[in-house]
C-alpha positions as CSV (number, residue, x, y, z in Angstrom):
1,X,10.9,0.6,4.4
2,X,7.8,0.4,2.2
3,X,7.0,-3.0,1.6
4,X,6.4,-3.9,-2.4
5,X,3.3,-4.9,-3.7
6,X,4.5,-6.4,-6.9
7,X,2.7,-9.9,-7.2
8,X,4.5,-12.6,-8.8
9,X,3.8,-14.6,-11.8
10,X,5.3,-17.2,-13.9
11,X,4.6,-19.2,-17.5
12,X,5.5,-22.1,-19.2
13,X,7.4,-20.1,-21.7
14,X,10.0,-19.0,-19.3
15,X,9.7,-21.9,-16.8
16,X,12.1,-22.0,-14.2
17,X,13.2,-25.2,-12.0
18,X,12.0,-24.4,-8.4
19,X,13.7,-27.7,-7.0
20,X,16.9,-26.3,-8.0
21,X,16.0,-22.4,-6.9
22,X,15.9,-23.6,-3.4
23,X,18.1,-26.2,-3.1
24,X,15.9,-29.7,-2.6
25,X,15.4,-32.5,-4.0
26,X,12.2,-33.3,-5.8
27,X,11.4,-35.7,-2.6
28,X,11.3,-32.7,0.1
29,X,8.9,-32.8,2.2
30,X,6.7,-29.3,2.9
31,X,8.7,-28.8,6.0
32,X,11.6,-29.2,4.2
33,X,10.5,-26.9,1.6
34,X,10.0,-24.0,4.4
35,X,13.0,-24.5,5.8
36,X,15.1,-23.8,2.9
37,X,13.1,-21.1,1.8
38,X,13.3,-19.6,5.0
39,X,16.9,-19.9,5.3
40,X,17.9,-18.2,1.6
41,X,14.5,-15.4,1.9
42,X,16.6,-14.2,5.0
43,X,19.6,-14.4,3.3
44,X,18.6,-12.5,-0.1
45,X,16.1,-10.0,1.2
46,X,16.5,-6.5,0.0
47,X,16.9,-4.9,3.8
48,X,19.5,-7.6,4.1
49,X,21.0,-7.9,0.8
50,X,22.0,-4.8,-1.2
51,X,24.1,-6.6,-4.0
52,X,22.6,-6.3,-7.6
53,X,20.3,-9.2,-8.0
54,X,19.5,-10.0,-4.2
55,X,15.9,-8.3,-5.0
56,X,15.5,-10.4,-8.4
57,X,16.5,-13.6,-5.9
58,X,14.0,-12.8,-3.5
59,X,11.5,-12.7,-6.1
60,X,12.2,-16.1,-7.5
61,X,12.9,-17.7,-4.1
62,X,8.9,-16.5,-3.2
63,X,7.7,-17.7,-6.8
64,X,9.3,-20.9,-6.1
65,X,8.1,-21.7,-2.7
66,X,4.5,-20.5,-3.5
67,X,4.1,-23.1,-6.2
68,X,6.2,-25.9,-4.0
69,X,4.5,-25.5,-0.6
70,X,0.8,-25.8,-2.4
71,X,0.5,-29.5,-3.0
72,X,-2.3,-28.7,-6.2
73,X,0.3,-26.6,-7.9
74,X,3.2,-28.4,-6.9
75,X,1.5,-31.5,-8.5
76,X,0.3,-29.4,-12.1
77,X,4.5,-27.8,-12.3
78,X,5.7,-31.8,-11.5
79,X,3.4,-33.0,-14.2
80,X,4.3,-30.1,-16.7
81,X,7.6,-29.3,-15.3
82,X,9.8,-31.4,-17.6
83,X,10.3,-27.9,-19.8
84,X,12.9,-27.1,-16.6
85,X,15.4,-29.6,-17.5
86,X,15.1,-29.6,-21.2
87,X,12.3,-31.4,-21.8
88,X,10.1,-30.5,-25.2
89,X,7.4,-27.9,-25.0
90,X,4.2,-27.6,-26.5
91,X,4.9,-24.9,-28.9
92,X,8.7,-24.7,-28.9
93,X,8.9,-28.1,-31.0
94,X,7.0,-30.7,-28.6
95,X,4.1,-31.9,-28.6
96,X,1.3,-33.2,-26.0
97,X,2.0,-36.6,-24.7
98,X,6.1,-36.6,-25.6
99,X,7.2,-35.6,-21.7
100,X,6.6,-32.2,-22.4
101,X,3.2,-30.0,-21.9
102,X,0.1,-31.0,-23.2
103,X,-1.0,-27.4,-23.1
104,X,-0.4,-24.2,-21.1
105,X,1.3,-24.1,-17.6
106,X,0.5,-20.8,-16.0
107,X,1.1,-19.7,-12.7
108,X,-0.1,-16.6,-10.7
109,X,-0.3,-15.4,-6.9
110,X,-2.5,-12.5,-5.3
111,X,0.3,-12.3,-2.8
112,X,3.4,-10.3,-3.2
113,X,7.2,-11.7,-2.0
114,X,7.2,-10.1,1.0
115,X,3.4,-11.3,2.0
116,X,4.8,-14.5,1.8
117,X,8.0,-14.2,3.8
118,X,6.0,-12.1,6.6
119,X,3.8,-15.5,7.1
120,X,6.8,-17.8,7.4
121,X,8.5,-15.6,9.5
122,X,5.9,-15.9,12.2
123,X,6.4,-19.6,11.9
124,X,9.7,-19.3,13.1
125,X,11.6,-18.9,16.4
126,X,11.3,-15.2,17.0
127,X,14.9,-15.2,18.6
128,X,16.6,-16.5,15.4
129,X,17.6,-19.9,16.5
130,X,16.8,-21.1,13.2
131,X,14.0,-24.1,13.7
132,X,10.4,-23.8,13.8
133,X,8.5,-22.9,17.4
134,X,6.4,-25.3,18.3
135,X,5.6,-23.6,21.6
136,X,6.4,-19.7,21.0
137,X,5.0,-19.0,25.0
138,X,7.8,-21.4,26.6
139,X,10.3,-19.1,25.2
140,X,9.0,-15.4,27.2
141,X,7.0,-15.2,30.5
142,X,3.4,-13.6,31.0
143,X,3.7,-9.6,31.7
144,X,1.4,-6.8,32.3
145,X,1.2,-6.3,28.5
146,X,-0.6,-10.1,27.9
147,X,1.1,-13.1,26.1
148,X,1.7,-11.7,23.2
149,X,3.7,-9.9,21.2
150,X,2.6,-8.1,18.0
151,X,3.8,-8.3,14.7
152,X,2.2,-5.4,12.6
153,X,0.1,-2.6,13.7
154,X,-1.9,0.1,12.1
155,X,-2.1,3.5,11.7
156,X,-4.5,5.8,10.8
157,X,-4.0,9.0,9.0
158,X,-5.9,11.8,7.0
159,X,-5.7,12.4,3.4
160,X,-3.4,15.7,3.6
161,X,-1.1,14.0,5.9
162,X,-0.9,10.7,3.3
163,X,0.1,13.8,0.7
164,X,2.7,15.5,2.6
165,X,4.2,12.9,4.9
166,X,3.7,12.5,8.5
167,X,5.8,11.4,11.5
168,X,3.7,8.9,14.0
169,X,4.2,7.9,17.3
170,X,3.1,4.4,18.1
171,X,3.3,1.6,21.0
172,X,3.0,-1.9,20.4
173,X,3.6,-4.9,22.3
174,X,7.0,-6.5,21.8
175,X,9.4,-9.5,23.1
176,X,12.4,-8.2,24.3
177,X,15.0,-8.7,26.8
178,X,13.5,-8.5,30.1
179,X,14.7,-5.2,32.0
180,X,15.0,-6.8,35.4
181,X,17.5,-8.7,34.9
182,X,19.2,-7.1,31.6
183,X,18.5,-10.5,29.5
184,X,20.6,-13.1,31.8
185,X,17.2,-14.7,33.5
186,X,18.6,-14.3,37.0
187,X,17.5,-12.5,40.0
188,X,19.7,-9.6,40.2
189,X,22.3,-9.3,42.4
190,X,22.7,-13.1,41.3
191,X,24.4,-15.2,39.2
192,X,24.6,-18.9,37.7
193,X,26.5,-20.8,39.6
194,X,28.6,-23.6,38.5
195,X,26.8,-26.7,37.8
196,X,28.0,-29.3,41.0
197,X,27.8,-32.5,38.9
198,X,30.3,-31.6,36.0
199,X,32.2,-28.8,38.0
200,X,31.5,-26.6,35.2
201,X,32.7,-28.4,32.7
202,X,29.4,-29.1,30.7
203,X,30.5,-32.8,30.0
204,X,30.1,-35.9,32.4
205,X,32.5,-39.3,32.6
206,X,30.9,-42.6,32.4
207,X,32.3,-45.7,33.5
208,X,30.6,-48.5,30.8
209,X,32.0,-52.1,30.4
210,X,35.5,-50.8,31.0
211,X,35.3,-48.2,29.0
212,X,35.0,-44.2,30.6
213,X,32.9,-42.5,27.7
214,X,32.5,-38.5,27.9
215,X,28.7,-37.3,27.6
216,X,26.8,-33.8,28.0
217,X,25.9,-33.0,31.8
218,X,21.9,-33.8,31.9
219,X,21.7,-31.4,34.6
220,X,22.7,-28.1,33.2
221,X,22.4,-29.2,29.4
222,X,26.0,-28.4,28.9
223,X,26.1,-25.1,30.2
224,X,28.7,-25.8,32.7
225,X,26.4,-23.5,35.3
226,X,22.5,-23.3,35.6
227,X,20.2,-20.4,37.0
228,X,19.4,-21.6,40.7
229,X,17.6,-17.8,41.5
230,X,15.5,-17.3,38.3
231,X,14.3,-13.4,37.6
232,X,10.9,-13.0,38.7
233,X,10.1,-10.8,36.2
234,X,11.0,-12.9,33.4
235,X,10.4,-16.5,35.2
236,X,14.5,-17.1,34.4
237,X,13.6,-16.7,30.4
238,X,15.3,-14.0,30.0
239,X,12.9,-12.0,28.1
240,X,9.3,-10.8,28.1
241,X,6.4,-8.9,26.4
242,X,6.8,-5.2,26.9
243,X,4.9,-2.3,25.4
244,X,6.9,-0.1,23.5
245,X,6.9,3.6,22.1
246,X,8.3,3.8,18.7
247,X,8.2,6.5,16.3
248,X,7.6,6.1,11.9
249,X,8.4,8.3,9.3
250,X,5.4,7.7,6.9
251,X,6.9,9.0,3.4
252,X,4.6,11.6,1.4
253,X,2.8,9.6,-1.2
254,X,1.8,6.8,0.6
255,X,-2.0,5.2,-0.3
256,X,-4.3,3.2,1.7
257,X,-3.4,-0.6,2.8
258,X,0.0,0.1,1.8
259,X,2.8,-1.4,4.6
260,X,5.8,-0.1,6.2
261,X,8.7,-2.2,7.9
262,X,10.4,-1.2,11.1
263,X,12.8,-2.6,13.3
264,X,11.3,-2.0,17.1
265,X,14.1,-3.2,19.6
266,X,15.0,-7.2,18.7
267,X,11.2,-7.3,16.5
268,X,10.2,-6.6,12.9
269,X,7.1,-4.8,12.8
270,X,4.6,-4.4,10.0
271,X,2.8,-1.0,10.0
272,X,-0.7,-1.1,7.9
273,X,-1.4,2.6,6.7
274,X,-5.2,3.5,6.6
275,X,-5.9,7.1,5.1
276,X,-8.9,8.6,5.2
277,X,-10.6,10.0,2.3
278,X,-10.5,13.5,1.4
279,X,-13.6,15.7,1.6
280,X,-12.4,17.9,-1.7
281,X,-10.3,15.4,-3.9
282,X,-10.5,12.0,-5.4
283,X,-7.1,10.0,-6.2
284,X,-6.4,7.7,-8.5
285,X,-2.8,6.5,-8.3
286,X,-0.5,9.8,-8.2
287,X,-3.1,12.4,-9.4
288,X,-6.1,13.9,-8.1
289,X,-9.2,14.8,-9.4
290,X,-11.7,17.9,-7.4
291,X,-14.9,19.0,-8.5
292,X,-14.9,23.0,-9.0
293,X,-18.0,25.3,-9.0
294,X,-18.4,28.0,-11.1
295,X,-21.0,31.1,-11.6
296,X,-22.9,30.7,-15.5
297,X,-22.0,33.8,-15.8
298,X,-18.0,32.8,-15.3
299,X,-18.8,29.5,-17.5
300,X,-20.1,32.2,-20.5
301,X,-17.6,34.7,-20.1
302,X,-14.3,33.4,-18.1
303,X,-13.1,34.0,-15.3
304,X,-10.4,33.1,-12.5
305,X,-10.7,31.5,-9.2
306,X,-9.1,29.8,-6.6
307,X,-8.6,26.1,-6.1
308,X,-7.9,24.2,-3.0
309,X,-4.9,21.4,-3.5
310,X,-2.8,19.7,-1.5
311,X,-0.4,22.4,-0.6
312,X,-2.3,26.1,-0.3
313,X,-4.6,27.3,-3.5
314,X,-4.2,27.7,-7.2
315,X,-5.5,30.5,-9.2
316,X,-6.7,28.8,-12.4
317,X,-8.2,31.2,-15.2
318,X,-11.6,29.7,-16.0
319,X,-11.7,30.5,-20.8
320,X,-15.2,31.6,-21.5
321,X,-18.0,29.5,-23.3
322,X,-16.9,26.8,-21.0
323,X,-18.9,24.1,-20.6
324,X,-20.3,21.9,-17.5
325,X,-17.9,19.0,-16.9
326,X,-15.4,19.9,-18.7
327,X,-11.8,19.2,-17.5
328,X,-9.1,21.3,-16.6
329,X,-5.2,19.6,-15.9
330,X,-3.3,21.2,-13.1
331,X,0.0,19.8,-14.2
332,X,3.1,18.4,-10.9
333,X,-0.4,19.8,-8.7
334,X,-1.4,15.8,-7.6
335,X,0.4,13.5,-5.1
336,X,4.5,12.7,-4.7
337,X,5.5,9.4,-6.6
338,X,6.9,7.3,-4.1
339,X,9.5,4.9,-6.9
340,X,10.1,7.6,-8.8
341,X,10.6,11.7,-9.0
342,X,7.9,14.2,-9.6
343,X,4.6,14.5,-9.0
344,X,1.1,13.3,-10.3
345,X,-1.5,16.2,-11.8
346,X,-4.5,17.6,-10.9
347,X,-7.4,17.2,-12.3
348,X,-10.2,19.8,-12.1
349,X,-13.8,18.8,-13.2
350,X,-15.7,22.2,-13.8
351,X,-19.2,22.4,-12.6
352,X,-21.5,25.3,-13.2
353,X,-23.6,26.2,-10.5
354,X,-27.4,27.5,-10.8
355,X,-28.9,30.9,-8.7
356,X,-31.1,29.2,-6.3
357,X,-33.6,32.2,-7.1
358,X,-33.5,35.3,-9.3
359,X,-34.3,38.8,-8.8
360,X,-37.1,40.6,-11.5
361,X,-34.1,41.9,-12.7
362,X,-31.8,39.0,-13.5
363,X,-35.0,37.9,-15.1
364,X,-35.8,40.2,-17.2
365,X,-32.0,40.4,-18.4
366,X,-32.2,37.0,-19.3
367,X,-35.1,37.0,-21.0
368,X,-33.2,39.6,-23.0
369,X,-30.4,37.0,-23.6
370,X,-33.0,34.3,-24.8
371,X,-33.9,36.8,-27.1
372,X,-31.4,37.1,-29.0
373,X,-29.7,33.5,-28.7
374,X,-29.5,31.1,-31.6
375,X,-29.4,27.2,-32.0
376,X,-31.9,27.2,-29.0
377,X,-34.4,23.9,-29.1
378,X,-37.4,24.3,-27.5
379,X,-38.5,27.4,-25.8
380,X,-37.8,29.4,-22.3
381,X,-40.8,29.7,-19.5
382,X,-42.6,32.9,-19.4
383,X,-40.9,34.4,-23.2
384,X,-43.1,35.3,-26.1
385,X,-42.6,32.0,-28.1
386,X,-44.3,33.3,-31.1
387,X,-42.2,36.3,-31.5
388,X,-38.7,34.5,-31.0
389,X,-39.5,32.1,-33.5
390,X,-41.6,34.2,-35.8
391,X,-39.9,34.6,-39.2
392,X,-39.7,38.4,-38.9
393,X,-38.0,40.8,-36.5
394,X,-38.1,40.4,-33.0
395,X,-38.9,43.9,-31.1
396,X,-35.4,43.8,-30.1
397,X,-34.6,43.6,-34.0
398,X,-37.3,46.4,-35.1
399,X,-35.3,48.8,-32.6
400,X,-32.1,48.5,-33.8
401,X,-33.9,49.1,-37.6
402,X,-35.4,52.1,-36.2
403,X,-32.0,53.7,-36.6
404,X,-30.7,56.5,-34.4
405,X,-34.1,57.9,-34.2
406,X,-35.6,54.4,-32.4
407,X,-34.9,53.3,-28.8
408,X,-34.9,50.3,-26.5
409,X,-34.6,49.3,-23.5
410,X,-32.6,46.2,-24.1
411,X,-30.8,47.8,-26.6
412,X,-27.0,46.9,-24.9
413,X,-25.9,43.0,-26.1
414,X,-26.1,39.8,-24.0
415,X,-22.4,40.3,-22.9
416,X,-23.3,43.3,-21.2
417,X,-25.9,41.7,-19.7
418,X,-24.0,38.7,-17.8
419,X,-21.9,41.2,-16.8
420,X,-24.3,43.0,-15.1
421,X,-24.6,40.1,-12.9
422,X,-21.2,39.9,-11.9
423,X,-21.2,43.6,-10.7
């Protein structure tokens, strides 16, 4: 699953009562707060919930608790949150001072809904028993693997692999039940045994001033039996850190710092995506933009050539007189949409690219072109000045006057003459 990054944000013209959204009263305590938004974030999440609405109720649930479980916020909606339960508003017929705002209430959060629930979900008991752990490494012994288990991990991938989609194999350190003893916490070929001062029953008699009152065995906690041969592996906890090998379909599309969920035996991991960046291309959101070098002589008289993109080449056809930096659209040529069909575009940003040297030849066929150009300011190195910007012919101009009789040797026009350089 690809974790949203849509951040949340609320106003006074549409605000809501966040007492009411998760169920306490206006007393609650911050503990009590994060227990209730714990409780109905599992409840509506979208892997969880697929009804129409659940995602909406997520939202709101997150909104709520990010404004209630900051005490500066929580303090700014109690002062201005009368609008909730019908209060006057500032702007909707109330005015400052009658109960109602004496200005603006706004409220926004860098974090998205499921930022928020992945931090108070590592503040809860990891094996769903519903309270907060207040000593997570009483509840799994030591292993080879360390301590602890993770909760996200990271992956890196290239640029081409971000465009296409990519399977990856990973292995990550996890809490799971402990493979000695298949989750019981005793040494195999044992078992519990039944506890000898309730005879299995979980409940003890007490004789008190006449009376015989039933209470809960102090020795097995209940259980009826206790673990008299704990697993070795495990220490009798039934589960431990192991390192696992999972595998993640990263979907075509993805960018950079974007997060994947996975379910890795009993554990919900959090996969980062790095991609690196691409040699040839640039993206911005679902298109791509690449630089392309062209000849002058394919800027002044067109051309086609071939452009590297995501999948194979494109043969683009290159109109002539084109200038440097212009732009060229490659339209469905960029990066998959990951919400939505289709593709982005690419976006090709011509650059024309200079001889390093030239030949006599090439010389002397561009002076040629200089020659006859127009709208030129300034003047060309090594060209007779005076007699391209004299107000009578140019020898190139007296030879064509000279009619069939006259001859030049630049005689043929400047198209001609670029293409001479192709050849």
């Amino acid at each position: 699953m690809l974790i949203s990054r849509r951040f949340l944000h609320s106003s006074f013209n549409r605000l809501k009562d966040y007492y009411k959204i998760l169920g306490v009263p206006k007393s609650a305590s911050d503990s009590e707060v994060k227990k209730a938004y714990y409780q109905l974030a599992k409840k509506y999440h979208p892997d969880v919930n697929k009804e129409k609405g659940a995602s909406e109720k997520f939202q709101e649930l997150s909104e709520a608790y990010e404004v209630l479980s900051d005490s500066k916020r929580r303090s700014e909606y109690d002062n201005f949150g009368s609008a909730a339960s019908g209060g006057p508003r500032a702007g909707a017929g109330g005015s400052p001072g009658q109960g109602g705002f004496g200005g603006s209430w706004e409220f926004r959060s860098g974090r998205s809904a499921e930022q928020i629930f992945r931090e108070i979900f590592r503040d809860f008991d990891p094996f769903g028993k519903g309270g907060f752990s207040t000593n997570p490494r009483g509840q799994f012994a030591e292993s080879g693997y360390g301590f602890d288990a993770a909760q996200e991990a990271a992956v890196n991938i290239t640029f081409e692999e971000a465009c296409r989609g990519v399977r990856k194999d990973l292995r990550i350190n996890v809490v799971d039940a402990c493979g000695a003893c298949k989750g019981t916490g005793v040494e195999p070929p044992y078992k519990k045994v039944s506890c000898p001062y309730c005879n299995g029953t979980g409940m003890v008699t007490q004789h008190t001033q006449g009376y015989f009152i039933q209470t809960t065995c102090s020795r097995c906690g209940g259980h009826g039996s206790y673990n008299k041969n704990p697993c070795i592996e495990c220490e009798g906890h039934g589960h431990s850190v192991q390192q696992k090998a999972f595998t993640i379909d990263i979907p075509a599309g993805i960018d950079s710092g974007q997060i994947l969920r996975t379910q890795v035996g009993r554990s919900t991991i959090y996969v980062v995506v790095n991609v690196s960046p691409s040699r040839i291309h640039r993206r911005e959101s679902e298109n791509i933009f690449t630089d392309v070098e062209i000849t002058f002589t394919q800027a002044a008289l067109g051309g086609t050539i071939d452009v590297p993109g995501i999948v194979g080449t494109s043969k683009v056809h290159i109109p002539a007189c084109t200038s440097s930096h212009t732009q060229m659209c490659l339209k469905g040529k960029g990066i998959k949409r990951l919400d939505q069909p289709g593709h982005g575009d690419q976006i090709l940003n011509i650059k024309i690219g200079m001889p390093k040297k030239l030949s006599s030849k090439e010389k002397h066929l561009l002076m040629e072109i200089a020659r006859n150009e127009s709208g030129r300011s300034g003047s060309v190195d090594g060209m007779d000045t005076e007699r391209s910007t004299e107000g009578g012919n140019t020898s190139s101009d007296k030879s064509e006057e000279g009619g069939s009789g006259g001859s030049s040797k630049f005689s043929f026009s400047p198209e001609k003459i670029l293409k001479s350089f192709i050849k």
